[in-house]
PDB file of N, CA, C and O in Angstrom:
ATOM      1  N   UNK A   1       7.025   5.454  31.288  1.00  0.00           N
ATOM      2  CA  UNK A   1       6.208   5.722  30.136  1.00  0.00           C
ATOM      3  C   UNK A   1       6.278   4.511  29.211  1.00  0.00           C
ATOM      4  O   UNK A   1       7.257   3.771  29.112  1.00  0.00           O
ATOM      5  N   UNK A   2       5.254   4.404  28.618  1.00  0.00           N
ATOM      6  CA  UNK A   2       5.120   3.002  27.796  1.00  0.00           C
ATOM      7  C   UNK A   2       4.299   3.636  26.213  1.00  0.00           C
ATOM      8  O   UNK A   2       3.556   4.519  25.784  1.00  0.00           O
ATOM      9  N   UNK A   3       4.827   2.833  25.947  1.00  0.00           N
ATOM     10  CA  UNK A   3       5.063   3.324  24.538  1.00  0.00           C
ATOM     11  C   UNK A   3       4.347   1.626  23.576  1.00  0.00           C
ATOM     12  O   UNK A   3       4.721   0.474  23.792  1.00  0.00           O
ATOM     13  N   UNK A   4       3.248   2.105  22.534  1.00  0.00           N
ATOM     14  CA  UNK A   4       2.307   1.288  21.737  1.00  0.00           C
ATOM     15  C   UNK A   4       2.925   0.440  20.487  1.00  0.00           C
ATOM     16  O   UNK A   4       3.346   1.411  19.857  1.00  0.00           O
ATOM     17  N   UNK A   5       3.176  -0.357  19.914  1.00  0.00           N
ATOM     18  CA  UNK A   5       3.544  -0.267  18.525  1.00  0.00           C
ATOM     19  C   UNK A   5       2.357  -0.634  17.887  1.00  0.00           C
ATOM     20  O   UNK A   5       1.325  -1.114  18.355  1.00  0.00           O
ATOM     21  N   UNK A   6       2.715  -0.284  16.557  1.00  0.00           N
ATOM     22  CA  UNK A   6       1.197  -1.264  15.395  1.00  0.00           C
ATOM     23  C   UNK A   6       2.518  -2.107  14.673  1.00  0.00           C
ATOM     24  O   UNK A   6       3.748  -2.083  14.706  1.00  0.00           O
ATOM     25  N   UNK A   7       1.494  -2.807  14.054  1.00  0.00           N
ATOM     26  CA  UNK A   7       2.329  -3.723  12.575  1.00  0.00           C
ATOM     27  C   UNK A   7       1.538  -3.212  11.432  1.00  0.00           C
ATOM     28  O   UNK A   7       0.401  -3.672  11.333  1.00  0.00           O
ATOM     29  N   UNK A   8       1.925  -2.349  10.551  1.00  0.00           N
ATOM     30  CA  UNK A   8       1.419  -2.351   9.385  1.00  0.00           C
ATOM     31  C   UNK A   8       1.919  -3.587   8.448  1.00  0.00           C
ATOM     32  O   UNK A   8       3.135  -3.752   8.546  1.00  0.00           O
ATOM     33  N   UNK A   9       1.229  -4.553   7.506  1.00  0.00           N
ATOM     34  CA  UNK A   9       1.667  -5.409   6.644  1.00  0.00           C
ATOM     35  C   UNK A   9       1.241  -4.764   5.376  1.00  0.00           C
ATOM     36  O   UNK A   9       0.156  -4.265   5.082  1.00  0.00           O
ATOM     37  N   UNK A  10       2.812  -4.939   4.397  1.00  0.00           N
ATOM     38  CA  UNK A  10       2.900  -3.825   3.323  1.00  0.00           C
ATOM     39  C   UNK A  10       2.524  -4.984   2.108  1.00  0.00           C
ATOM     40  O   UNK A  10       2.931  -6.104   1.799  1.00  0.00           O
ATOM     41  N   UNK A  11       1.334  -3.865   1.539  1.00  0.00           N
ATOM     42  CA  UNK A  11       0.807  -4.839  -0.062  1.00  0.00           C
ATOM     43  C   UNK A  11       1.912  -4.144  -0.993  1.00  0.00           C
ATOM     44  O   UNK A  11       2.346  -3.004  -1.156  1.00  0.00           O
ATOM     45  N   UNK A  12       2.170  -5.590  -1.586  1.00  0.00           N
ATOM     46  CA  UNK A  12       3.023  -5.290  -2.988  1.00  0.00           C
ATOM     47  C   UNK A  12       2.541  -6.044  -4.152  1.00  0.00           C
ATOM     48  O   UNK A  12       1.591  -6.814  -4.009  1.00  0.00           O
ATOM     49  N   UNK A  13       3.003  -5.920  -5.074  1.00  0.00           N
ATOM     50  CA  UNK A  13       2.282  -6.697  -6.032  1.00  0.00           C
ATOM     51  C   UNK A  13       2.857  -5.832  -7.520  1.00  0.00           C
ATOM     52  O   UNK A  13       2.419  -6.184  -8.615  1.00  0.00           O
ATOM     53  N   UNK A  14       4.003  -4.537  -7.383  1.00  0.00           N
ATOM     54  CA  UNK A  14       4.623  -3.954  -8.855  1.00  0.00           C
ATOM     55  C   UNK A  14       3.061  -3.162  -9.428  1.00  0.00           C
ATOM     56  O   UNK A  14       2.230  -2.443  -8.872  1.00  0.00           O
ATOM     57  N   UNK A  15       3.195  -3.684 -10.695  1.00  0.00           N
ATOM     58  CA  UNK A  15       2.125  -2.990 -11.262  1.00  0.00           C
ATOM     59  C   UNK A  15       1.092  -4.147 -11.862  1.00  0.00           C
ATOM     60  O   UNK A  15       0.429  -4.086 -12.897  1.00  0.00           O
ATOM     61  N   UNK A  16       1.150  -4.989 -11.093  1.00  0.00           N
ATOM     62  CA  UNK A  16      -0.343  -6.401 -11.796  1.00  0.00           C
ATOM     63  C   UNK A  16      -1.287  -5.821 -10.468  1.00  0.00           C
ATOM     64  O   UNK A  16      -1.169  -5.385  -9.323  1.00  0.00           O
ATOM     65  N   UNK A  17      -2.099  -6.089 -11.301  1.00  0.00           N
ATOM     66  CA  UNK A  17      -3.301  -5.669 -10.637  1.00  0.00           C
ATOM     67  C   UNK A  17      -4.007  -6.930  -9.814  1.00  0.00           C
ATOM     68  O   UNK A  17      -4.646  -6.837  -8.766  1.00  0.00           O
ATOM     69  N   UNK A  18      -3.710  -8.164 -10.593  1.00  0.00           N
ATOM     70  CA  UNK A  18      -3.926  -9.311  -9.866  1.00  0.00           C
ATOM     71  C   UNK A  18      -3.209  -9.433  -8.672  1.00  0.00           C
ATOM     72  O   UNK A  18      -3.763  -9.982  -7.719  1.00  0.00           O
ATOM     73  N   UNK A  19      -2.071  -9.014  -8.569  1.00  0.00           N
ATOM     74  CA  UNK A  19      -1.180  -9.633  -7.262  1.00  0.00           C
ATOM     75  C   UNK A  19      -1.419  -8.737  -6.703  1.00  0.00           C
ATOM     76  O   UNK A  19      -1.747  -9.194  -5.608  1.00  0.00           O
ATOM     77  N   UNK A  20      -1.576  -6.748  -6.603  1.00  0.00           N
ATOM     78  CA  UNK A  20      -1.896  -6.265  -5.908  1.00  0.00           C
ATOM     79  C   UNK A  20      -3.472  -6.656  -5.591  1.00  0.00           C
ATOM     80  O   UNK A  20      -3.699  -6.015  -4.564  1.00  0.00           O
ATOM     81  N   UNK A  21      -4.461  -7.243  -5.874  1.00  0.00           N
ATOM     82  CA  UNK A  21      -5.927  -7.538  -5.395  1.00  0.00           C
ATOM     83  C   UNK A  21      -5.570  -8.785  -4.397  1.00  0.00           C
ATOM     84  O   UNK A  21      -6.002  -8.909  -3.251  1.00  0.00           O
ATOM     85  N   UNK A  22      -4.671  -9.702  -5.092  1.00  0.00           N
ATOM     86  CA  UNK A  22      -4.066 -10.986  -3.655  1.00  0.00           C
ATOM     87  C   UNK A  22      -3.472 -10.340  -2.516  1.00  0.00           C
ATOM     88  O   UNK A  22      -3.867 -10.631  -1.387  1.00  0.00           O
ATOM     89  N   UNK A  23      -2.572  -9.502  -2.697  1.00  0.00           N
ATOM     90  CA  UNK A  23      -1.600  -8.818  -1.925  1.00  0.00           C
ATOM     91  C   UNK A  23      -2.787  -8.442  -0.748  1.00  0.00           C
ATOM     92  O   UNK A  23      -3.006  -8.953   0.351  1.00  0.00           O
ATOM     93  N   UNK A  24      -3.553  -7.148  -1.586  1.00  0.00           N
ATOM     94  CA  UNK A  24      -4.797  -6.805  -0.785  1.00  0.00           C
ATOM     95  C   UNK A  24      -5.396  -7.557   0.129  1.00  0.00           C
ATOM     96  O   UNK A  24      -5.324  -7.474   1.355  1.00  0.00           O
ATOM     97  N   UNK A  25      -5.814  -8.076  -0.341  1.00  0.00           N
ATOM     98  CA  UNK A  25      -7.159  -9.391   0.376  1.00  0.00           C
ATOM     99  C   UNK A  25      -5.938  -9.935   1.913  1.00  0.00           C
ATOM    100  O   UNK A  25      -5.971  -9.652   3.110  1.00  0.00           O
ATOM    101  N   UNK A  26      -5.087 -10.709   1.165  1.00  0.00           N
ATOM    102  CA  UNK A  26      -3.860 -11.392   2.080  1.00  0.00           C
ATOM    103  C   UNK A  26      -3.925 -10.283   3.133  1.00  0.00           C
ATOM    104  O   UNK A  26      -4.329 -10.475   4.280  1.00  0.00           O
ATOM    105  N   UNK A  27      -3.621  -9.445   2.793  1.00  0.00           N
ATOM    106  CA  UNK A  27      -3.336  -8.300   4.244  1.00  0.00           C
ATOM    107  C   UNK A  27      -4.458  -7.678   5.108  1.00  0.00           C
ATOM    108  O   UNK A  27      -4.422  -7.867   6.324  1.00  0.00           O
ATOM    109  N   UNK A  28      -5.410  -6.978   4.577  1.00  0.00           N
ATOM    110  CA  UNK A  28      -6.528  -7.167   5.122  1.00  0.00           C
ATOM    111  C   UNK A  28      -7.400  -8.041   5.711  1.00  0.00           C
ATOM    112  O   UNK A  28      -8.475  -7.746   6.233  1.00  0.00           O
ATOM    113  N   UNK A  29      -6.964  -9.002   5.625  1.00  0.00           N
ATOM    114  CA  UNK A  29      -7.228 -10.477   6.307  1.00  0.00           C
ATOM    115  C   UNK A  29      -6.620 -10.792   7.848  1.00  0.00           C
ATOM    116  O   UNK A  29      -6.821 -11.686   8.671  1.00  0.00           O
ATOM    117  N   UNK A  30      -5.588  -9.328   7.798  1.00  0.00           N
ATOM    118  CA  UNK A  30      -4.666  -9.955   9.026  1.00  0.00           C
ATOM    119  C   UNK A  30      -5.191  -9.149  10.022  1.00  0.00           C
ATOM    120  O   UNK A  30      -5.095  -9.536  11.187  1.00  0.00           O
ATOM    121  N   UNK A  31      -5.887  -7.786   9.694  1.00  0.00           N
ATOM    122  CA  UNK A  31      -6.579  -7.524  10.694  1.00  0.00           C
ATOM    123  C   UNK A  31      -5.703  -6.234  11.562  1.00  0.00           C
ATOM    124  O   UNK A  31      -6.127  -5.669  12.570  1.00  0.00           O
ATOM    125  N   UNK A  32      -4.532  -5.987  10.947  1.00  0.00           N
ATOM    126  CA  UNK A  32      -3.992  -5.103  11.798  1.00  0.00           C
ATOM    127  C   UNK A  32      -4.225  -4.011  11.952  1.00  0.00           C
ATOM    128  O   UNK A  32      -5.239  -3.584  11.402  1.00  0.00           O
ATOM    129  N   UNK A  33      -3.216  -2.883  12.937  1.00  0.00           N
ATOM    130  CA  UNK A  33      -4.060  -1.863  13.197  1.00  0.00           C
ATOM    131  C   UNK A  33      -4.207  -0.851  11.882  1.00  0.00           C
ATOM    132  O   UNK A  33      -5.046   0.031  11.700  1.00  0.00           O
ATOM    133  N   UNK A  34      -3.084  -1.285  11.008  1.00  0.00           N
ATOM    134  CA  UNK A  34      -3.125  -0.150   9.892  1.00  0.00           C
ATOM    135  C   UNK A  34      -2.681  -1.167   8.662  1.00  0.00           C
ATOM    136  O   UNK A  34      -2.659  -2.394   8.761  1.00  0.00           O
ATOM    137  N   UNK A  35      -2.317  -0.373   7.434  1.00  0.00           N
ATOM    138  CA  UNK A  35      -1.735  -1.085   6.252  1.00  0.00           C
ATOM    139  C   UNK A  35      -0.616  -0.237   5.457  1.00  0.00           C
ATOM    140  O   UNK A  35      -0.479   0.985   5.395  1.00  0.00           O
ATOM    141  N   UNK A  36       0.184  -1.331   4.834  1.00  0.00           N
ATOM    142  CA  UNK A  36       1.597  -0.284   4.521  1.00  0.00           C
ATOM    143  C   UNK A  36       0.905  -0.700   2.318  1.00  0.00           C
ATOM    144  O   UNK A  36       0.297  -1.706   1.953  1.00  0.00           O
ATOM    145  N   UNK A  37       1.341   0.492   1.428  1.00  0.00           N
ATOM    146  CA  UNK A  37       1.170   0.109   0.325  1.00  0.00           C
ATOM    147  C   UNK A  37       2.873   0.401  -0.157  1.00  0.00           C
ATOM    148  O   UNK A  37       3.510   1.432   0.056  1.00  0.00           O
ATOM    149  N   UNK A  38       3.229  -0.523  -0.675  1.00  0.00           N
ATOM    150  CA  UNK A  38       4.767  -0.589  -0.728  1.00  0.00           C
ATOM    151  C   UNK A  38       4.890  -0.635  -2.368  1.00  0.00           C
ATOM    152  O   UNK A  38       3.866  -0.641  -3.050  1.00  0.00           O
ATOM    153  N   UNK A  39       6.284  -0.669  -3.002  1.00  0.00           N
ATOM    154  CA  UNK A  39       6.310  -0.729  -4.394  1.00  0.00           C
ATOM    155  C   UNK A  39       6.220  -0.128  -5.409  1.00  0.00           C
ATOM    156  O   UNK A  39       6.486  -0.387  -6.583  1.00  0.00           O
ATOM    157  N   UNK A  40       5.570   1.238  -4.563  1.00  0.00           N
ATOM    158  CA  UNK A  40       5.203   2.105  -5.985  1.00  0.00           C
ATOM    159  C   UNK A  40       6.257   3.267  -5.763  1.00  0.00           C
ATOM    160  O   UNK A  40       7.171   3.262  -4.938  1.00  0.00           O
ATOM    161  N   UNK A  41       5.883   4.447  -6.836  1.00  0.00           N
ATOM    162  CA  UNK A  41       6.813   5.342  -7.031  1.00  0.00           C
ATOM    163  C   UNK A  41       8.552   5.139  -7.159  1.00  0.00           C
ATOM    164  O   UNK A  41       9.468   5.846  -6.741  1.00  0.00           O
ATOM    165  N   UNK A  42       8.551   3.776  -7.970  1.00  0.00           N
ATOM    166  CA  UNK A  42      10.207   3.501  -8.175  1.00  0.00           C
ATOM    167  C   UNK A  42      10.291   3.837  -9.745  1.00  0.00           C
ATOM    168  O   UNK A  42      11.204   3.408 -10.450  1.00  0.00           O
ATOM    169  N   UNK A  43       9.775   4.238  -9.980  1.00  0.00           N
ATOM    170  CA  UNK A  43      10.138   4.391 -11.526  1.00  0.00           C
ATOM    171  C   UNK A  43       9.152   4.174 -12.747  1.00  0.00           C
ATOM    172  O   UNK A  43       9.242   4.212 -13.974  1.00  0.00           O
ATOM    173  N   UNK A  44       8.121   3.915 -11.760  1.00  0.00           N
ATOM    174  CA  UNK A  44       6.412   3.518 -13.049  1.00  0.00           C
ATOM    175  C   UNK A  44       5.779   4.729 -13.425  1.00  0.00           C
ATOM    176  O   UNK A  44       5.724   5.416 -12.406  1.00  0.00           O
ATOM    177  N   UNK A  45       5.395   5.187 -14.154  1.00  0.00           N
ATOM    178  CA  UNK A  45       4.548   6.584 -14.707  1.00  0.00           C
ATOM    179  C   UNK A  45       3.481   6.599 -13.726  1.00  0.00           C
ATOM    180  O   UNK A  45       2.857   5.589 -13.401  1.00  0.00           O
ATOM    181  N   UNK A  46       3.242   7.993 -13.166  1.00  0.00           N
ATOM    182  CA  UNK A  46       2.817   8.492 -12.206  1.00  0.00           C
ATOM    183  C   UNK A  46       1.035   7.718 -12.242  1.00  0.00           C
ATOM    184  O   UNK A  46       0.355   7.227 -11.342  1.00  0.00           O
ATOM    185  N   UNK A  47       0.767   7.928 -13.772  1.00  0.00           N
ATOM    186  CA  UNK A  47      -0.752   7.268 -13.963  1.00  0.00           C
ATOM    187  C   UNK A  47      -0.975   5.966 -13.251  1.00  0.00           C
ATOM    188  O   UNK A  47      -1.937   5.601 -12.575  1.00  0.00           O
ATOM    189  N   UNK A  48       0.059   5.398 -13.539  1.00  0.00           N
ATOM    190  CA  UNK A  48       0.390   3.688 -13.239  1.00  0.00           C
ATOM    191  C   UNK A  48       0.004   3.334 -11.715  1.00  0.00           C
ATOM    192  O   UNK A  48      -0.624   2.373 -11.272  1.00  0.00           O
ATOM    193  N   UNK A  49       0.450   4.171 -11.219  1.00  0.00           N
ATOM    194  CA  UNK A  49       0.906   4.261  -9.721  1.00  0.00           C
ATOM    195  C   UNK A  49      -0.273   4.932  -9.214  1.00  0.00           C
ATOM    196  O   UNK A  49      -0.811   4.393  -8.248  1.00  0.00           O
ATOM    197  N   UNK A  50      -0.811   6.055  -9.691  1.00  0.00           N
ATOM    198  CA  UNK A  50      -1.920   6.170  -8.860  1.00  0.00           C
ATOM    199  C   UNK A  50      -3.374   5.123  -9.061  1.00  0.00           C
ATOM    200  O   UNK A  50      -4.376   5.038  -8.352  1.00  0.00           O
ATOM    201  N   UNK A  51      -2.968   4.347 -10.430  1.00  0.00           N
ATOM    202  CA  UNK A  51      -4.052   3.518 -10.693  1.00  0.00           C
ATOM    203  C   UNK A  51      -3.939   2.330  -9.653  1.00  0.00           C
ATOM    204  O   UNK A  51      -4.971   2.014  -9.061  1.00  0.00           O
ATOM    205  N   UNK A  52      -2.275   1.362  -9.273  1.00  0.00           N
ATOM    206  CA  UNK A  52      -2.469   0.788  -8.626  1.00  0.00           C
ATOM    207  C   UNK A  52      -3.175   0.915  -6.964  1.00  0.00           C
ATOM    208  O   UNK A  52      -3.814   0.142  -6.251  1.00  0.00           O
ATOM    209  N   UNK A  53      -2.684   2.278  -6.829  1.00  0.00           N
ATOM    210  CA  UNK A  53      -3.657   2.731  -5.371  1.00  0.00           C
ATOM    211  C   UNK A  53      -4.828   2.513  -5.428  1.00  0.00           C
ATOM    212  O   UNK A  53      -5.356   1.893  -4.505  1.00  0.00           O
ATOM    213  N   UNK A  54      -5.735   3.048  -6.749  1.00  0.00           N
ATOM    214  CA  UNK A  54      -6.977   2.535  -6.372  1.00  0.00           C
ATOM    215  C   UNK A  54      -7.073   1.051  -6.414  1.00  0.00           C
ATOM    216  O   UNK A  54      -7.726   0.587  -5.479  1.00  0.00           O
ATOM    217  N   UNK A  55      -6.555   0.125  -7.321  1.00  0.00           N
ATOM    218  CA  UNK A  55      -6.921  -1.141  -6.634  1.00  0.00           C
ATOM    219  C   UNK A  55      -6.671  -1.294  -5.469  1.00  0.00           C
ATOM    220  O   UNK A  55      -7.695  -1.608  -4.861  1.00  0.00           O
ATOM    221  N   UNK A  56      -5.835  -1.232  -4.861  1.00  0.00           N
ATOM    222  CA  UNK A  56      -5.751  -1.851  -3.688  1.00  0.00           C
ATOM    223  C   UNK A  56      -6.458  -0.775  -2.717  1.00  0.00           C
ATOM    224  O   UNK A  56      -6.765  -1.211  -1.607  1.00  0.00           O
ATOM    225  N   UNK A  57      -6.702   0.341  -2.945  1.00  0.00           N
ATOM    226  CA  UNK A  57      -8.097   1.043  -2.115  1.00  0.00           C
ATOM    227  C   UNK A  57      -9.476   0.380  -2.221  1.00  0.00           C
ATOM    228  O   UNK A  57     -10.346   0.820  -1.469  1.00  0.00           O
ATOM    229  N   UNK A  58      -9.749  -0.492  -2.947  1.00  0.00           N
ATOM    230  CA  UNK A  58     -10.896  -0.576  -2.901  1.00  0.00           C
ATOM    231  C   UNK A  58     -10.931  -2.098  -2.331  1.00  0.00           C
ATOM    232  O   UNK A  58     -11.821  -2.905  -2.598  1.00  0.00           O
ATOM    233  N   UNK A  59     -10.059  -2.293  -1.685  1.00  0.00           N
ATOM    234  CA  UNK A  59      -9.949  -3.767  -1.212  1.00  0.00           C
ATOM    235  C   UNK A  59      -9.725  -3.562   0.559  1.00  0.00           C
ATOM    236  O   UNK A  59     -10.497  -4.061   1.378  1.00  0.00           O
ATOM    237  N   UNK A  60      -8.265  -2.560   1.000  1.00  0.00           N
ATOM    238  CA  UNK A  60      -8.129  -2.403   2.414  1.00  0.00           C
ATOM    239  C   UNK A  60      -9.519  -2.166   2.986  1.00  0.00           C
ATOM    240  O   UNK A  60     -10.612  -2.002   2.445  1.00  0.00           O
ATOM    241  N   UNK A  61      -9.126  -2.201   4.240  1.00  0.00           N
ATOM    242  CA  UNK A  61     -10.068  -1.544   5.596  1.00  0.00           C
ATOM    243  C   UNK A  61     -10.721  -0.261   5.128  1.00  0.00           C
ATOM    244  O   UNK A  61      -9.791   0.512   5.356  1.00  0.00           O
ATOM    245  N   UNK A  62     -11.857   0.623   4.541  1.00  0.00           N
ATOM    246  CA  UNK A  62     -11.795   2.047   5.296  1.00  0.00           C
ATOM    247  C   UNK A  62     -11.373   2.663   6.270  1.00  0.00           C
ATOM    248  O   UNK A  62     -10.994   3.833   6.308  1.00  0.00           O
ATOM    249  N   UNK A  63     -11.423   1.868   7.135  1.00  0.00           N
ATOM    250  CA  UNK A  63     -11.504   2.315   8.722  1.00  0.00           C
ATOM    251  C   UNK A  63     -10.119   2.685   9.533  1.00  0.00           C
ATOM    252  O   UNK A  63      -9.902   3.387  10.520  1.00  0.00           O
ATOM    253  N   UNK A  64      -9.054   1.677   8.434  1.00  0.00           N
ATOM    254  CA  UNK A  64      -7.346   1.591   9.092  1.00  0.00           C
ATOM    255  C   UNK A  64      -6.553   2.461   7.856  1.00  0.00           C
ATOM    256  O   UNK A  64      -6.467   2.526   6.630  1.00  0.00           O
ATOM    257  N   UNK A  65      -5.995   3.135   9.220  1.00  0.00           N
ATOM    258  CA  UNK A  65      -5.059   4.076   8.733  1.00  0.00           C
ATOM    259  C   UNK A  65      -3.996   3.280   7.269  1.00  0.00           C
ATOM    260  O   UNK A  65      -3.786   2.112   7.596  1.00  0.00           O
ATOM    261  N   UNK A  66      -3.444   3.538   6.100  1.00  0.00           N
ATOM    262  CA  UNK A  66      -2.614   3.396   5.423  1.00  0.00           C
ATOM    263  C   UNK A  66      -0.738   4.281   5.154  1.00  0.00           C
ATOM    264  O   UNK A  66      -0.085   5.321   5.242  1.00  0.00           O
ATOM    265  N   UNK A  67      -0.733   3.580   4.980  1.00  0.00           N
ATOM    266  CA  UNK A  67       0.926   3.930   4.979  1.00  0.00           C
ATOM    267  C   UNK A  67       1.378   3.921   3.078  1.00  0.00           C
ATOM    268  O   UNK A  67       1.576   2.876   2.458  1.00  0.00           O
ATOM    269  N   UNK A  68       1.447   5.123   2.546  1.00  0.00           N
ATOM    270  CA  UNK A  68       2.341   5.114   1.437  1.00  0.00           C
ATOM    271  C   UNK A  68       3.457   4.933   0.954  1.00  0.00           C
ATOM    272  O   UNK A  68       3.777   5.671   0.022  1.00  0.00           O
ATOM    273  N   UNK A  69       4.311   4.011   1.372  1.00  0.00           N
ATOM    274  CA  UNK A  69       5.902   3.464   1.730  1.00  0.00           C
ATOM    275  C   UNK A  69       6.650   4.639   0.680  1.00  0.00           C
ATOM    276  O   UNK A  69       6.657   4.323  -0.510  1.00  0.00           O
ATOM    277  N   UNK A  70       7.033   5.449   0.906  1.00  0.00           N
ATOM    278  CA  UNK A  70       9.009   5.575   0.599  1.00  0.00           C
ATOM    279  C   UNK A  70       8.318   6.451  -1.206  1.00  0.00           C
ATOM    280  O   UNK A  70       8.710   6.171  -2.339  1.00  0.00           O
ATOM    281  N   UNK A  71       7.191   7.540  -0.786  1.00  0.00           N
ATOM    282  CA  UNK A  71       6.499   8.085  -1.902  1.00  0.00           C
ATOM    283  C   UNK A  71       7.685   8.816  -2.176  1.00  0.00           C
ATOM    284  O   UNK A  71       8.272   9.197  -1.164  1.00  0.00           O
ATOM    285  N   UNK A  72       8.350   9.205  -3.581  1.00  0.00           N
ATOM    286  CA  UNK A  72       9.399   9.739  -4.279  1.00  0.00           C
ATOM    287  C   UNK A  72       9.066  10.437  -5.930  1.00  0.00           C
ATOM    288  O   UNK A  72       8.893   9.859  -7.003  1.00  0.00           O
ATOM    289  N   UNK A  73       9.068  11.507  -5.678  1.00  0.00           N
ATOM    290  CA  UNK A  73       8.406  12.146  -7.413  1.00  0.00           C
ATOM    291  C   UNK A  73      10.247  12.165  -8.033  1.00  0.00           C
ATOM    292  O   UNK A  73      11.295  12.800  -7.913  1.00  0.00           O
ATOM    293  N   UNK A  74       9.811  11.299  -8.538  1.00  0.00           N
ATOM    294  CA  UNK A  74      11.421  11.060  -9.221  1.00  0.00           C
ATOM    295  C   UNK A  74      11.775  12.367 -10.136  1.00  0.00           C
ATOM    296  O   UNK A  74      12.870  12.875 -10.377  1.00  0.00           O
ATOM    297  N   UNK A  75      10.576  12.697 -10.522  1.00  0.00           N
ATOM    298  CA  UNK A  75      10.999  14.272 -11.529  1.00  0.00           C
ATOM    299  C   UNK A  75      11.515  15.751 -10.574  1.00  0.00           C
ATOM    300  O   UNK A  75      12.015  16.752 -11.085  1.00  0.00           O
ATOM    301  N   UNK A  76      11.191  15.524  -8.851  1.00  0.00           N
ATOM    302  CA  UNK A  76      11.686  16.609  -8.670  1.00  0.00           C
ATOM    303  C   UNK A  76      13.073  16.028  -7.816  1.00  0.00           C
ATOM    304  O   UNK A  76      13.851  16.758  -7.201  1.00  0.00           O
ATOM    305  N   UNK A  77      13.161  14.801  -7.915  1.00  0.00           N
ATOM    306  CA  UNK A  77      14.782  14.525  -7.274  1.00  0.00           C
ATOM    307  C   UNK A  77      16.008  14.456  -7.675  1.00  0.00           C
ATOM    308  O   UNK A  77      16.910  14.232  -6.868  1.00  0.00           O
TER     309      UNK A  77
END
């Protein structure tokens, strides 16, 4: 039995909106099978964090699956 891998490459960029739109572009550029969004949910107000998703949603693939790295609601942990 044989077994597939992907490479997701994870956008980071904190909470600038500029480095997550570089981050974006940079990774989506690479073409892989999916994308990782890394960085968030460490401690930024929930608004913050879902705002940076949409930047960098409106930049990935539609088409490739995404990865929400290491999502943590710090209020129920």
């Amino acid at each position: 039995m044989s077994y597939n891998q992907s490479l997701f490459p994870i956008v980071q960029g904190c909470t600038y909106k500029d480095l997550r739109r570089e981050a974006s572009k940079f990774v989506a550029d690479k073409g892989a099978d999916g994308n990782a969004i890394g960085g968030l949910a460490v401690g930024e107000p929930t608004e913050v964090m879902y705002e940076m998703i949409e930047v960098v949603n409106e930049i990935l693939p539609k088409d490739k699956p995404r990865y929400l790295m290491e999502l943590v609601h710090h209020e129920y942990s």
